[in-house]
N, C-alpha and C positions, 0 to 999 in steps of 0.2 A: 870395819871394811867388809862390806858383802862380796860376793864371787859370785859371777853372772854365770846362768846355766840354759841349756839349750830344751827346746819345748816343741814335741813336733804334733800338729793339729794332726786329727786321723783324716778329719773330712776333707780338707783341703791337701793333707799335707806340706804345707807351707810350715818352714823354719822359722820361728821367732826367738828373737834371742830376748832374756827379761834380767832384769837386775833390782833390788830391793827400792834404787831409786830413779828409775826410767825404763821401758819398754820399745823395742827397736823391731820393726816390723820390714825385711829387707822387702818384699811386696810391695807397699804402701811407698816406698821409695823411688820407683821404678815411674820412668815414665811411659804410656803407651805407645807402642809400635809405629812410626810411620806407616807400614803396611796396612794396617784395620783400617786407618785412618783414609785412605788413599781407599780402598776398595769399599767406604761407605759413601764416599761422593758418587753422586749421579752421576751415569753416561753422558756422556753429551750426545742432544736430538738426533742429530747428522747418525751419530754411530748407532743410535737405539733404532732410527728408522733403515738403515741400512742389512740390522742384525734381524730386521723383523722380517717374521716369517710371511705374512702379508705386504712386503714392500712391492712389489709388482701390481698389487690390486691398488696400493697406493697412487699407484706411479698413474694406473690403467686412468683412474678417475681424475688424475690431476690431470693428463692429458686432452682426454674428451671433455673438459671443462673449458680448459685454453683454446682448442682445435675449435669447438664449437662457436666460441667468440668470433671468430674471423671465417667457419665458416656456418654459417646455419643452418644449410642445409641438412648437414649431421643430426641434428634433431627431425628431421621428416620424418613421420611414420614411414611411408615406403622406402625411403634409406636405409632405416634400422631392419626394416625385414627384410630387404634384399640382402643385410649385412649379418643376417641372422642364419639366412640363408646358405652364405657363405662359412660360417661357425662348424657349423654338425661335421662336414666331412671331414676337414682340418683336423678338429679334434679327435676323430677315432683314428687317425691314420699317425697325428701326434702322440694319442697314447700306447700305442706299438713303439714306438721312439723310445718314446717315455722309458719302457723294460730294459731295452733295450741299452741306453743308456745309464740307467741304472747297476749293469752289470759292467760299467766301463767298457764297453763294445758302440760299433754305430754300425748301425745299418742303410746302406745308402742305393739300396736295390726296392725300396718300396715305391718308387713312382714308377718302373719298372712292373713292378708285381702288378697294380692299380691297372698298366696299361693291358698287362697279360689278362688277367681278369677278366678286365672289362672287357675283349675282344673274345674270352671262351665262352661267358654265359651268352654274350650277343649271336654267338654261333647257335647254341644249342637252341636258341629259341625265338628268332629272328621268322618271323611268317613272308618274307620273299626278302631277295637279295638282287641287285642288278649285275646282268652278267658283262654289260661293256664297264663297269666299275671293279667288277669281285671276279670277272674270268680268269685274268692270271693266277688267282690265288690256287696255291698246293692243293687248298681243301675244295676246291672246285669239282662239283663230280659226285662227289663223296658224300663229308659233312655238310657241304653248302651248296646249294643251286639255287634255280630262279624260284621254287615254290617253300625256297625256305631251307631252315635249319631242321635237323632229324627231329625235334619234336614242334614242327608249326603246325599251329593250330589245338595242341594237343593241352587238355585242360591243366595237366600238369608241368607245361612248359615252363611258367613262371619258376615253381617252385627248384625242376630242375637244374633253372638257370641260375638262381641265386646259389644252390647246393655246390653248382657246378664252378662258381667264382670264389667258393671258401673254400672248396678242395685246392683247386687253382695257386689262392694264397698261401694256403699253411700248407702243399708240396714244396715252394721257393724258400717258406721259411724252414722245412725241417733241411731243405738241402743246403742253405747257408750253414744254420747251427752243427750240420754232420760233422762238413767238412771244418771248421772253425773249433769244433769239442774235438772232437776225435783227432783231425789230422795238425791242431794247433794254428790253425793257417792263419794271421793279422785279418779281424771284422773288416779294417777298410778295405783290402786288398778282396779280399771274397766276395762283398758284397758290391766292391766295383765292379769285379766282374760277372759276375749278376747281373749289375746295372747292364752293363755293354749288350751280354747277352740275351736275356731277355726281354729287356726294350728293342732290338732288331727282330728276335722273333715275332714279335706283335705289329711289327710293323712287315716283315716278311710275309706273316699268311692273311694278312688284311691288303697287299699289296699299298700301304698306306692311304687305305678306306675307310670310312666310316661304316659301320654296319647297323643300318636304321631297321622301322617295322619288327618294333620290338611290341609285346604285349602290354596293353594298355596297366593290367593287375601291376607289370612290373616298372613301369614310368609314374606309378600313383606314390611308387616306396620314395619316389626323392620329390615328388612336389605338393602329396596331397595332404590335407590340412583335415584336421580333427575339431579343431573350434577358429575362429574367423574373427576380426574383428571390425567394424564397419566404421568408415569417418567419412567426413564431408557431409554437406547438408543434406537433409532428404530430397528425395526425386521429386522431382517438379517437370514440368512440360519441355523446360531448357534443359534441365539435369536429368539425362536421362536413368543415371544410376548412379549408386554411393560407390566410393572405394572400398576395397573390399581387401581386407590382408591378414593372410597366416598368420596365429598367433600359437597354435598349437597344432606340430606338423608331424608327419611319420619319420622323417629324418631327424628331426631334435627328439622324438621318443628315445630312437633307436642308439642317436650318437648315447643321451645319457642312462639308456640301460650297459651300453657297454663302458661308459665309464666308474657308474656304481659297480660294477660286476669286476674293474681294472682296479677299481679302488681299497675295494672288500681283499682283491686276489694280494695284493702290496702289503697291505695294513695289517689283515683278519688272519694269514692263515702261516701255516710252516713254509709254503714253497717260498710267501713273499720274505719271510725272515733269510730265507739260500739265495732269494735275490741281492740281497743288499748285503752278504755276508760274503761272497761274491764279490761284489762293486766293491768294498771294501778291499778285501786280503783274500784272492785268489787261492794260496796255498796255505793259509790260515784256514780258510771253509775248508778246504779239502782234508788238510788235517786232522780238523775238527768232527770230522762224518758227512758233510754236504756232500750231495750228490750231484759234484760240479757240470759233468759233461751233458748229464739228464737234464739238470736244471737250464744250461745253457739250451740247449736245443730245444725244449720247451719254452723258451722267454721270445728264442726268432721263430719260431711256429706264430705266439703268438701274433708277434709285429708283420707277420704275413698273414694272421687271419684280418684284421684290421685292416690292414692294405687292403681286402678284402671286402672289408667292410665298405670302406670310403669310395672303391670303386664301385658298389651297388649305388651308395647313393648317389654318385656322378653321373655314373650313368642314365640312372633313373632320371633325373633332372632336366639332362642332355638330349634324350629316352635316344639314345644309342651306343654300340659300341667302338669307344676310339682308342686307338692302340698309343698316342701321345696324350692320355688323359693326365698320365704322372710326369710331361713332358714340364719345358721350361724350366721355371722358379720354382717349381711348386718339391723340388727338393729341398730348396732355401726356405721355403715357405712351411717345411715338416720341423727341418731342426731348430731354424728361427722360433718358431712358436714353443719348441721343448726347453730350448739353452732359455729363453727369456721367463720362462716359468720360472727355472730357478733351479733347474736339475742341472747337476756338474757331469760335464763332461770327463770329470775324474773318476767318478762310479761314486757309489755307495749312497749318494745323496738326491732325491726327488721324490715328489707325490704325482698324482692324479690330478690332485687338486689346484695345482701349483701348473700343472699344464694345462688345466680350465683357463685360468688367468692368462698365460701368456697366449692361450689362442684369440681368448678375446684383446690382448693388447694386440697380437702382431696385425689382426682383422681390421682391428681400428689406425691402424699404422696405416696398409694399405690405400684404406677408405681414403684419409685424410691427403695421403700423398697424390693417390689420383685427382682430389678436388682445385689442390697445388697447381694441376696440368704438368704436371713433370713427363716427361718423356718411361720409356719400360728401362731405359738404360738407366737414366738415374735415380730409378725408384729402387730397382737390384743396389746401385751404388749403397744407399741410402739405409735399406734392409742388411747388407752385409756391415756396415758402420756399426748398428743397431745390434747386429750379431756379439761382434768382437766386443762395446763395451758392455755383451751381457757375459761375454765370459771375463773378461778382467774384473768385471764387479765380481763376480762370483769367487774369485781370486783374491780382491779386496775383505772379502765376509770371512772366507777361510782362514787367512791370515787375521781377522779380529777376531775370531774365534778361538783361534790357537795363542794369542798374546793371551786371553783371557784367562785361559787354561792352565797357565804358567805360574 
């Protein structure tokens, strides 16, 4: 009779028990885990395209593939640039969002700022103004008469003017961020009253005017084009010219220097890492050493220089200044295009890049809805729909994210 004795591997440490006439390996016994098992099968499609980080640009191209069927026009050259057109301002005035969002805050005073803006540089450099139109206004007299704003005609008009519409924006944004760091006060609450206020004053010292006879240098920044693309036949005695459309414009320079520059600030550096740490746990970054209230105030500077921005380019386009430039939808039409990108309205989650896409979907949304003939009322209906399931989806991803986690 042998008496079985115990054997312990170094390598594995695995107990084997051996005996002179059999070897019992409790390992080798064992059968594999349901678990491994279960987390080597493939996702299912539905949920891998849902968790992808590219699902929006998915979405963008399935759409304009369908929409195009029914309508064709979408494919015309001059459609796509008029919709190209439409792209640049959206997006710089969405990537202010973007931060902003980012830090679980909203800002809802930028079509406000847009309107302030566009109505200060159009002051400063406006070469005549009509006094049975602009007589009421406060600034009658003063900053504004009939031979113009204090620098008409003056070669540095232009440049004052655009200076004069980012001071403009990041004053609105450092006074949201003051009062919202410092005195604690709820983003929507501040920034509605923002909204309130500052869309009335633009409308008060414009008397709800337009302020045209703007400089030609500063109406070239939203419509003038760098390379040109020509279609249609050549000129013949019937035709007397090709079509002729922007393919490379100062407004699509400008939008995507600012959002390589929004892109680098999020990704590349320390402040974008206090952003998102931030959006995340508030009193975590603060704990941690973030320099919450700085960082805050800095992130609505930004989304008031933007506004800033977007208003140069409207204006330009427009070539004047209107104090309802940020009027209407075009609220609906800032966060539409951020939520659909893919940034959470919960904080700590979004890129740049991800707001590139949803301005090109919400654009394309637009376009297509107008081809429909819908009515403005049920286009909003329709865009707000579009809103909600971008946030419930993003609600959906979270939650497969976090099962996954588990």
């Amino acid at each position: 009779m042998t008496i079985p004795f115990r054997r312990r591997n170094r390598l594995s440490g695995r107990i084997t028990l051996k005996s002179t006439n059999a070897s019992f390996s409790a390992a080798s016994q064992a059968a594999p885990p349901a678990r491994l098992e279960a987390s080597a099968s493939p996702k299912p499609f539905l949920q891998r395209m849902l968790l992808s980080e590219y699902f929006v640009l998915y979405l963008t191209g399935a759409c304009f593939t369908v929409a195009a069927l029914f309508f064709p026009a979408l494919l015309d050259p001059r459609n796509i640039s008029n919709q190209l057109s439409n792209v640049w301002p959206l997006l710089v005035v969405a990537i202010g969002q973007t931060f902003v969002v980012v830090i679980a805050g909203i800002d809802l005073s930028l079509g406000a700022t847009m309107g302030l803006a566009s109505v200060a540089g159009a002051v400063a450099m406006t070469s005549a103004a009509d006094k049975l139109l602009l007589g009421g206004s406060p600034l009658w007299g003063t900053l504004l008469t009939e031979h113009g704003g204090m620098l008409a005609g003056h070669p540095l008009a232009t440049t004052a003017g655009v200076c004069t519409m980012l001071l403009v924006g990041m004053l609105v944004g450092l006074l949201n961020g003051v009062f919202i760091a410092r005195f604690n006060l709820p983003p929507f609450m501040m920034t509605l009253v923002s909204l309130m206020f500052f869309s009335s004053a633009a409308i008060w010292v414009t008397q709800s005017q337009n302020i045209v006879n703007l400089p030609g240098a500063f109406t070239r920044l939203g419509s003038g084009d760098i390379v040109s693309l020509y279609f249609g036949e050549k000129p013949t005695p019937e035709i007397k010219r090709r079509d002729i459309l922007p393919f490379v414009t100062y407004p699509m320079l400008i939008a995507l220097t600012v959002a390589v520059v929004a892109h680098f600030l999020l990704s590349r550096t320390v402040f974008g890492r206090h952003v998102y740490a931030i959006g995340n746990n508030v009193r975590t970054a603060h704990i941690s050493g973030v320099p919450v209230r700085r960082t805050i105030v800095l992130v609505y500077m930004i989304a008031g220089f933007c506004a800033a921005v977007a208003a140069i380019l409207y204006s330009a386009r427009l070539a004047g200044g209107r104090p309802t430039i940020g009027g209407g939808s075009a609220l609906l039409d800032i966060i539409g295009a951020t939520v659909i990108g893919g940034t959470s309205l919960a904080g700590g989650k979004g890129k740049v890049t991800w707001t590139v896409v949803g301005v090109l979907f919400f654009v394309l949304l637009s376009n297509t809805l107008n081809y429909m003939r819908l009515s403005a009322f049920h286009i909003d209906v329709v865009k707000g729909a579009i809103i909600l399931a971008a946030s419930l989806l993003d609600v959906l991803r979270t939650r497969l994210v976090a099962g996954e986690q588990r």
